[in-house]
N, C-alpha and C positions, 0 to 999 in steps of 0.2 A: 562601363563602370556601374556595377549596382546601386540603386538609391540608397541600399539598405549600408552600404558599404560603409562610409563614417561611423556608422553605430559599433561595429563590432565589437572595441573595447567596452561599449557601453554596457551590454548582455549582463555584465558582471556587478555592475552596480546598480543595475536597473534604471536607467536614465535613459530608456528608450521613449521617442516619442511618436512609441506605434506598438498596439500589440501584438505580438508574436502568434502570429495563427494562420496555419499552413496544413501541405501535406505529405504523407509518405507516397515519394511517387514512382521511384525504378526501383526492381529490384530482378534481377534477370533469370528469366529472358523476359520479363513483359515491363511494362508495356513494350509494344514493338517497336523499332525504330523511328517506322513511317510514323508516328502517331506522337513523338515526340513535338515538335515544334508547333503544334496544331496546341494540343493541352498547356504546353507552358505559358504560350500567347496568351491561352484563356484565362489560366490561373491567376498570370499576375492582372490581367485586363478586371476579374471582377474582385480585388482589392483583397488576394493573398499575400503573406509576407514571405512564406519561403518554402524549400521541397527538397524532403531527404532523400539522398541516394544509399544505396547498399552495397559496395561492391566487395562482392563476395572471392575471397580468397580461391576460392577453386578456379572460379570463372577468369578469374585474371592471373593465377599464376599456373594455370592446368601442367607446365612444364617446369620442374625447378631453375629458377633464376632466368626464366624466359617471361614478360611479362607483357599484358595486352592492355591497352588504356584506350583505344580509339571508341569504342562505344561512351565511356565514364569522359575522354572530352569533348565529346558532342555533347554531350549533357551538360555537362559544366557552359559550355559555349553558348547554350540555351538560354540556362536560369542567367547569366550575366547578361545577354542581349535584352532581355524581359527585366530583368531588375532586379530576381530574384533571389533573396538567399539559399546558400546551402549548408544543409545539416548532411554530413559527412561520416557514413555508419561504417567502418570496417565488422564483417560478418565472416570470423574465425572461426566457424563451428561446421562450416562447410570446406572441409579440408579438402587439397585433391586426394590423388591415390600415392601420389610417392610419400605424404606422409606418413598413411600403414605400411603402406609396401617394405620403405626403406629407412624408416625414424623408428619403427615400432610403434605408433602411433593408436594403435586400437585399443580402449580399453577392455577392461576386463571385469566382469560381473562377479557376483557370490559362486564360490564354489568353483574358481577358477574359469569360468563359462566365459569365453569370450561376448561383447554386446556389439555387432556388426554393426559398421557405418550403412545409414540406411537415407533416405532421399523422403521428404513430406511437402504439405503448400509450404511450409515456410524457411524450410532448404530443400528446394526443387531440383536443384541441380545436383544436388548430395554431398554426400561424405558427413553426415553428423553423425555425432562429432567425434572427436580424439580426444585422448588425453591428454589433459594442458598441466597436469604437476608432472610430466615426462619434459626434461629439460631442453631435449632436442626439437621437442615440435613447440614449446615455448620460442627457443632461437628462429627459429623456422617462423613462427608467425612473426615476430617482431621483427623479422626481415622485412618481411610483405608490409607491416603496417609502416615502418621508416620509408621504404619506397613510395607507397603511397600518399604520406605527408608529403615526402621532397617534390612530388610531380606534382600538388595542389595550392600547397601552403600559401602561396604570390598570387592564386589566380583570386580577381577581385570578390567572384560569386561566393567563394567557402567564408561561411561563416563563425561555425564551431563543429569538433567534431562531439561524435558519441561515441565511447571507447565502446560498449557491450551492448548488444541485445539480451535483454532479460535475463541477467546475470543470474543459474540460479542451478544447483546439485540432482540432477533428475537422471536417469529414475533411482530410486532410492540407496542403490550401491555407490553411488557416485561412481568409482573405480576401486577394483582393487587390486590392480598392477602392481609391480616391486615399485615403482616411481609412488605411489599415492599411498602404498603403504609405509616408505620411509618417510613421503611426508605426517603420515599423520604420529608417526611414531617421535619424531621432531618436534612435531608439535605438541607433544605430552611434552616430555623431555624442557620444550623451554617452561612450561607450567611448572612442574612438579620438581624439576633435577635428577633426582632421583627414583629407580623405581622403587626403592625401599619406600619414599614418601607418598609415592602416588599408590602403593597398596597399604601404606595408613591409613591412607585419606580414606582410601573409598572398601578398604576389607576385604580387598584382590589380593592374590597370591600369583601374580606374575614372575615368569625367572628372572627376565630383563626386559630392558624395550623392546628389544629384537622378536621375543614371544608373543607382542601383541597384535593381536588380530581383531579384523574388523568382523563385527556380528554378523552373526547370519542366522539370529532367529529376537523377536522382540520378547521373549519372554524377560531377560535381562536389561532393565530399564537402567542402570549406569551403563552401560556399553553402548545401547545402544543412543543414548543419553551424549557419550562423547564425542562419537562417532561421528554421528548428525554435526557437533559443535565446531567439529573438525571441518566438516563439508561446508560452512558457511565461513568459516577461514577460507578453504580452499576456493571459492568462488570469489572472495575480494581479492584474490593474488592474481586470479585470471585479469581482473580488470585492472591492476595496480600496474602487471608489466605488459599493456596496450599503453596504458597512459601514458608509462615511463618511456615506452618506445616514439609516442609521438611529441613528449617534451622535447626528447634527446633532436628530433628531427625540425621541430617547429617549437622554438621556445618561446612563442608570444599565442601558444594553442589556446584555447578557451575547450574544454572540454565536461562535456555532460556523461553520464550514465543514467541510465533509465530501468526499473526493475520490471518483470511481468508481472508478479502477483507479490506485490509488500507484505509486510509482517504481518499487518492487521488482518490479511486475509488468506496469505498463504495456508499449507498443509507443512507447516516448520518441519516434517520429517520428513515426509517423499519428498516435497520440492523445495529445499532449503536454501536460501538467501538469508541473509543479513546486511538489512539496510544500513545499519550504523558501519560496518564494515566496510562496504561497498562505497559509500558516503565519502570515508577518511581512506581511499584507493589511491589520492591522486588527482580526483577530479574534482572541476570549479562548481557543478551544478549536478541535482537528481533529478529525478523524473520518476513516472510511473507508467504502464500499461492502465489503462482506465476498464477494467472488469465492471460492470453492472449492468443489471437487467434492461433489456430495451423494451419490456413491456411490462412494467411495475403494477404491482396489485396491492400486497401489503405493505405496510409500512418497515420493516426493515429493506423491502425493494427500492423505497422510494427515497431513503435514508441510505442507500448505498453511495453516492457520488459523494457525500458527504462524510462520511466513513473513512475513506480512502484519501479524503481533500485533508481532511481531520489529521490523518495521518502521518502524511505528506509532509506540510508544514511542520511536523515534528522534527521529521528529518532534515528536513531545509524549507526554510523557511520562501526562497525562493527558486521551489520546486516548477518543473513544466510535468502538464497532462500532455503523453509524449507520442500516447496512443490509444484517440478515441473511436469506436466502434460505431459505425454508424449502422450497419445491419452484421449478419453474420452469412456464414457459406450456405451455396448447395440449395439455392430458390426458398429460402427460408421465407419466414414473414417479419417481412421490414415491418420497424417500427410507424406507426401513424406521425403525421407532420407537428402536432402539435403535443406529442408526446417527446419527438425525439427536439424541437427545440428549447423547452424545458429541460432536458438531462444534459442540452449543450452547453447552456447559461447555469446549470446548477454545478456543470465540473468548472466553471469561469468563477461561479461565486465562491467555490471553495478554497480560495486565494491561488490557483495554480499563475506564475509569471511569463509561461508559454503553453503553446496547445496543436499539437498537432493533429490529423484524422489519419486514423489509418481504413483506406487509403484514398488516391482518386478515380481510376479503373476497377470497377468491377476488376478479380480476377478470371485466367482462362485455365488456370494452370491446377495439378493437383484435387487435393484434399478440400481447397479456400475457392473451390472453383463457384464461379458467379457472386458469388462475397465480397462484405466489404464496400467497397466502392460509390462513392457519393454519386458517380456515374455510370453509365451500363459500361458493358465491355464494348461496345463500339462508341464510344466516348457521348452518347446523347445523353440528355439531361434527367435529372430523376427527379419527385421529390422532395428526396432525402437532399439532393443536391442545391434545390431551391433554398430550402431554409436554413443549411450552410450559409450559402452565397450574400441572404437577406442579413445576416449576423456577422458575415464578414464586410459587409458595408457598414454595419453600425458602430463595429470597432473601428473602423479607419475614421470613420467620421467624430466619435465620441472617447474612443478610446486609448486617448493621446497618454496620458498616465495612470491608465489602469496595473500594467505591468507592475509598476513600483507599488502599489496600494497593498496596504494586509488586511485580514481577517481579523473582527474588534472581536477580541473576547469576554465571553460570559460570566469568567471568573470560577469558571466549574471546570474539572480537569478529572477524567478516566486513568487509570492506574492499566500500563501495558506491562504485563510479566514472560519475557521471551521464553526463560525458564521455565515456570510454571504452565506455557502453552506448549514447549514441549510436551512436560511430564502429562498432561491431561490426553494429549495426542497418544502418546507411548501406551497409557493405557488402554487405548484402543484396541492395540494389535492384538493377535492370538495369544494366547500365556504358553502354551504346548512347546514343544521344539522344533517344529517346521517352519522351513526358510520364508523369508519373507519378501521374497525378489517380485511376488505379484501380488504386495499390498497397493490395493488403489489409492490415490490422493483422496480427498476427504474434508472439509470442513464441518461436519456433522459428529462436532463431539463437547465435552463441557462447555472447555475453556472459550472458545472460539464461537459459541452458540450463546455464551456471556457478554461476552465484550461487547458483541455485535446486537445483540437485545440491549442493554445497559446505555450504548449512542443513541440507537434508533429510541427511546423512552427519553432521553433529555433533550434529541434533533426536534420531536414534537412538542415538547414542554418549551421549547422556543430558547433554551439554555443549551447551544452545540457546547460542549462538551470541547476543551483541548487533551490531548494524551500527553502523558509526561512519565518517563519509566526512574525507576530508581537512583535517586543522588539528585534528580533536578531539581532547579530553583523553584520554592513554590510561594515566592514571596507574593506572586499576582491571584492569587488562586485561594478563594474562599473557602470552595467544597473541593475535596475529596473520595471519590468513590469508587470503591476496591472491591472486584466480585470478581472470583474462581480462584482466587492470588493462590495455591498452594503451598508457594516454593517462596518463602523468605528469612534473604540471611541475615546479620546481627547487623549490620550496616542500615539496609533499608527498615528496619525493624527502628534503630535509632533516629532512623531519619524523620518516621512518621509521630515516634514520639513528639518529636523539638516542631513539627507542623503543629500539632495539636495542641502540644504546651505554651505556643506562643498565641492560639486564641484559632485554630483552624479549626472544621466541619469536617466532619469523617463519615462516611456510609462503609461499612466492609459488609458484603456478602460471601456467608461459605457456601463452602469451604473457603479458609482460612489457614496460613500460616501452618498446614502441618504436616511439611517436609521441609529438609535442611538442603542444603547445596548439594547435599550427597545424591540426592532423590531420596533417602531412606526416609519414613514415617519417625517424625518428631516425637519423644517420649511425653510431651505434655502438647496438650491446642489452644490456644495459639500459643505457638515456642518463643524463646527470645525475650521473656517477661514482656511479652504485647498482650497479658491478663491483668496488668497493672495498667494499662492504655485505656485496655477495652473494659473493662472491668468483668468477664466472664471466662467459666472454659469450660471447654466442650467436653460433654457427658458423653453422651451415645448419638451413632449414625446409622439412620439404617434407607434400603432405598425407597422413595416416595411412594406411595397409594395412590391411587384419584382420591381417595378421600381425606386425605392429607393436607391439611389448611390451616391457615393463622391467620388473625386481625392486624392489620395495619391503621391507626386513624378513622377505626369504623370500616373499613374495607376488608371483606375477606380474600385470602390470595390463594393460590395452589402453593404447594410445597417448592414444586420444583423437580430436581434428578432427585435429591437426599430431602430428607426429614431430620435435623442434626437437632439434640436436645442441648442447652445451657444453662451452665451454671453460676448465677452469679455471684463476685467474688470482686473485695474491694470498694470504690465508689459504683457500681452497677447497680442497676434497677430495672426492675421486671418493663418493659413496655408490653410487650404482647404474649402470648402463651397459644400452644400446640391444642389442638379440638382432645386430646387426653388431658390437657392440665401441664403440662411440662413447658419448662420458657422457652418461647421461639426467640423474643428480639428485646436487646438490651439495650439500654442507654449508658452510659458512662462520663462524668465530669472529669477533664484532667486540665489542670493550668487551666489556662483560661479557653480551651475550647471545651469540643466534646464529637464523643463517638458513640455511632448508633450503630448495634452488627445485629446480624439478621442469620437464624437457623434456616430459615425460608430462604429462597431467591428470586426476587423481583426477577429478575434474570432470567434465569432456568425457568421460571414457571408462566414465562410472556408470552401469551398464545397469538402474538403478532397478529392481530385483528386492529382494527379502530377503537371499538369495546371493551377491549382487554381492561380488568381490574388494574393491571398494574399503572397504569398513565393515571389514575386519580391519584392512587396510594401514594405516589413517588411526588405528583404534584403536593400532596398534603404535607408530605415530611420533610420536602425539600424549604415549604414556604413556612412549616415548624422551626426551622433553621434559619429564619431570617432571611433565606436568600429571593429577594423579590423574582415572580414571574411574570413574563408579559402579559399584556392584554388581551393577545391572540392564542395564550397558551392550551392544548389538547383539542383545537378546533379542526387539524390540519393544514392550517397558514403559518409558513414559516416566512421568515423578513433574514435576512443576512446582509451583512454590512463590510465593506472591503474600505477604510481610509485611507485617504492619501493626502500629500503635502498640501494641496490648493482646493480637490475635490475627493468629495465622497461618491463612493458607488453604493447602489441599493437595490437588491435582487427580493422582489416578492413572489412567492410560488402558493398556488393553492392546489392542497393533492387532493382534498374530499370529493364528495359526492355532491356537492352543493353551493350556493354561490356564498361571501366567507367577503367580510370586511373588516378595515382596519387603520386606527386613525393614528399617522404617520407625519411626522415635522419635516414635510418634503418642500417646504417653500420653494420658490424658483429652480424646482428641480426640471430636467433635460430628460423627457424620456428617451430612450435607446431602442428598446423593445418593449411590444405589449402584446397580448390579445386576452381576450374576453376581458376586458381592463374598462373601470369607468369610475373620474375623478368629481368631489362634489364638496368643497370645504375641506381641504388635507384629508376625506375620506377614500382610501382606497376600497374599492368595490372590485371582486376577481370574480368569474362563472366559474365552475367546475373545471379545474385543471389548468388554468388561464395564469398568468403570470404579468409582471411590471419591472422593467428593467429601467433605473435612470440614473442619473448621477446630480449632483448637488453644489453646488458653493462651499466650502469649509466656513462653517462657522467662526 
């Protein structure tokens, strides 16, 4: 019987009293059999809580309706003699051969061009992937996965499953099979009804549904606009009928899904997910891949765990970090000991309620070869291993109600525009008529080079920032701050009025408001009567100069991507103006708040340094605003705070170059972790890089 065993129902309420931190540890063929019972002893012996298995569809069904499990219940037989949990990954994307062979299984690229199932490190064994909107290799998995629930579900070790690995539309065709093309054709159809409406709406001259076709060049930003909208539909129904298959099979399942790369950081056109979709699949719990640098330099590097933590909690609030990186493939350069235990504790402080490593072998296999792994490939120890291990004792020891604790927010809150990260994306691509089947992924364009400047400027101003996308509640939320928005419809246009009318903070940075739902270019900027909010509208755009700058607060900035002139109109008022004389940044009274928009972009023009103009300008505007900032604010010492029923947790990090104090109501606190750490009157004192981990008494 696992210790962890009682707890299972708990996961969902978070009433665990231990937290959740483990690792990815079979996925076949490695590790190798012999090597099993040796590593699980050790796992659980230095105070792991549990270890996922992967049992890949090929590898266990390589014969239709012939099925192998002796390897997956040695393992199972393991983690329950050790104690350990199990996280339970069905991996469908590794098809056998009779799925092509004999379902029609393969899909189909741009231009009819079939996309051959091909073998990589992270389906080794092959067959990625099939067509999963082909209804027959749909029945076909959810065979396998019902099988697989009925032979697990009772054993004491399984603890939840995870319906998907990194749910997500790649490479950028998704499919265009007859199966994926009736689905997306459907999937207009329930939108729209008619094609007559769907070419009102959008100024298509379609004959029917039947004539719609999926793009095959980005010059047509609604096509390809839908298309993509389609594919992150298509990718929640992958996970909706996994899930549904292991309800039907285990109706007391506790099930997670976990993304590779989330909203905030994906490339929404080539690898397209939808977390909110994926989310409302059917499953109890998300997750994430944890993407960030392991060897951070600037500050959006350093503001990356947080970013994604930031994110996360949007989506669920009792999200797990489902896969953290400890090095990468191919004899790379492992991060330094006291780099990677900082990036451990910063994806812990970023409220995640589980954590797993991916993985605990080195790999041998593929692409991922020598990668990864807290440990070498012949299981000795590392020191990426050590400082695991050092952190997995302090959770078992202090960690008892971490799990349940949230993230105290700052009352400042970033505006995410899926739409509008779209259309910034789309404008990326080529404008010409060549196909686009070997556009590369990408985060290196507005929208996305915004959002991610705009967090990392408020992560160091000591005000993290929560996201909140349009319709949500912003009753807790002081400020508001909106930069690259292009795409807003008459809904959230109302929505921000009634924030501001009732007494809320607004920051917008343009571009602004000037496209419709269509994607088409709004006949006035900002559209929607948001000229009556903000009290401006936009003259002329043209693209930035180096010598392109405006005052903020006494601070001069760069422009940015554009140079946008303003015209103010209504309650507006000049705050700053363009080195020609022309307004850059307005103010605006409405109801009882007020809005500040900016021709410039703090954003777009953050040279991601320490010294960057923008962290004074944004500190001065923001505390124009009333909204207090801390003591440690623009020094490089950030403090994050996770509360909970009985205790508080309290994570302090110092990223600078220097040693960085800061005086904190830690009474009778319990430290967890430290180094370069030294305490003298509630003054925390950090070295360069050094960090405090402890937790507190609830006041």
């Amino acid at each position: 019987m696992t210790k962890y065993r009682h707890q299972r129902a708990e996961i969902l309420d978070s009433k665990l009293d231990f937290f959740p931190y483990g690792f990815q540890y079979h996925r076949a063929p490695t590790p190798l059999a012999e090597e099993w019972e040796g590593d699980l002893k050790k796992i659980a012996e230095k105070q792991y809580s549990h270890v996922q298995f992967r049992p890949q569809w090929r590898w266990h069904e390589t014969i239709r309706g012939v099925y192998k499990w002796n390897d997956l219940d040695r393992l199972f037989e393991l983690a329950g003699k050790n104690g350990l949990c199990v996280v339970l990954k069905p991996m469908l994307e590794t098809a056998p051969d009779w799925v092509f062979r004999d379902l029609g299984g393969s899909r189909v690229g741009f231009h009819g061009i079939p996309i051959s199932p091909f073998a990589h490190g992270a389906y080794y064994v092959g067959g990625w992937w099939p067509c999963f909107d082909n209804p027959e290799v749909v029945a076909a998995a959810s065979d396998f996965v019902k099988e697989l629930s009925a032979r697990y579900k009772a054993h004491p070790a399984l603890w939840f499953y995870d319906a998907w690995n990194e749910p997500v539309s790649r490479p950028i065709g998704q499919c265009t099979c007859i199966h994926s093309k009736a689905s997306y054709r459907e999937w207009l159809k329930r939108l729209y009804g008619s094609i007559e409406k769907l070419n009102d709406t959008y100024g298509k001259s379609w004959t029917s549904f039947e004539t719609v076709e999926p793009p095959t060049s980005g010059a047509d930003y609604l096509e390809l606009f839908l298309w993509r909208k389609w594919a992150g539909y298509a990718v929640s129904q992958q996970v909706r009928f996994v899930a549904k298959a292991l309800r039907e099979t285990d109706p007391t399942a506790h099930i997670l899904v976990h993304v590779g790369g989330s909203l905030i950081r994906q490339d929404p056109i080539c690898s397209t997910s939808d977390d909110f979709q994926n989310r409302a699949a059917g499953v109890d719990r998300y997750g994430t891949s944890f993407w960030i640098p392991l060897h951070p330099r600037s500050p959006s590097d350093h503001a990356a765990p947080e970013l994604q933590s930031s994110w996360l909690r949007r989506v669920d609030p009792n999200y797990w970090c489902h896969e953290f990186y400890p090095n990468h493939a191919n004899w790379c350069l492992p991060p330094d000991k006291g780099t990677l235990r900082r990036l451990i504790w910063s994806a812990i402080a970023g409220g995640a309620a589980g954590f797993t490593f991916w993985q605990y072998r080195s790999e041998r296999v593929g692409c991922e070869t020598n990668g990864y792994g807290l440990v070498n490939i012949d299981g000795s120890q590392t020191e990426r291993g050590e400082v695991a291990d050092s952190i997995a004792s302090a959770l078992k020891e202090n960690g008892g109600h971490l799990a349940a604790s949230k993230r105290v927010s700052s009352g400042v809150a970033l505006l995410y525009s899926h739409d509008s990260d779209m259309i910034s994306r789309i404008q990326k691509f080529p404008s010409g008529i060549e196909s686009i089947e070997q556009e590369q992924e990408t985060r290196d364009y507005p929208y996305k080079r915004a959002v991610s400047a705009a967090h990392t400027l408020y992560h160091f101003l000591g005000l993290d920032p929560e996201w909140v996308i349009p319709g949500d509640s912003l009753d807790d939320v002081a400020l508001l701050h909106i930069t690259g928005a292009e795409m807003i419809d008459t809904k959230t246009a109302e929505w921000l009025k009634a924030f501001v009318q009732k007494g809320g903070k607004l920051i917008v940075e343009l571009p602004f408001a000037c496209r419709d739902e269509r994607t088409w270019i709004t006949s006035e900027t900002p559209s929607n009567g948001l000229d009556e909010l903000l009290g401006f509208i936009e003259r002329d755009r043209v693209v930035a100069s180096k010598e392109d700058s405006f005052s903020l607060n006494g601070v001069v900035l760069p422009a940015g991507d554009w140079c946008i002139a303003l015209e103010t109109c209504g309650a507006g008022k000049v705050l700053s103006k363009w080195s020609d004389g022309r307004t850059a940044v307005v103010k605006s009274s409405y109801g009882k708040g007020v809005a500040i928009s900016m021709g410039g972009s703090l954003a777009l023009g953050f040279s991601d340094t320490w010294d960057a103009p923008a962290f004074k300008a944004l500190g001065k505007l923001v505390e124009s605003l009333d909204i207090p900032l801390p003591g440690w604010t623009g020094s490089g010492l950030v403090v994050n705070k996770r509360a909970g029923e009985t205790e508080d947790y309290h994570f302090v990090f110092n990223y600078s170059d220097k040693s960085l104090s800061a005086i904190l109501p830690l009474e009778s606190a319990k430290t967890m972790d430290a180094q370069g750490f030294t305490d003298s009157n509630g003054t925390i004192s950090l070295a360069s890089g050094g960090l405090w981990i402890g937790r507190t008494p609830k006041a």
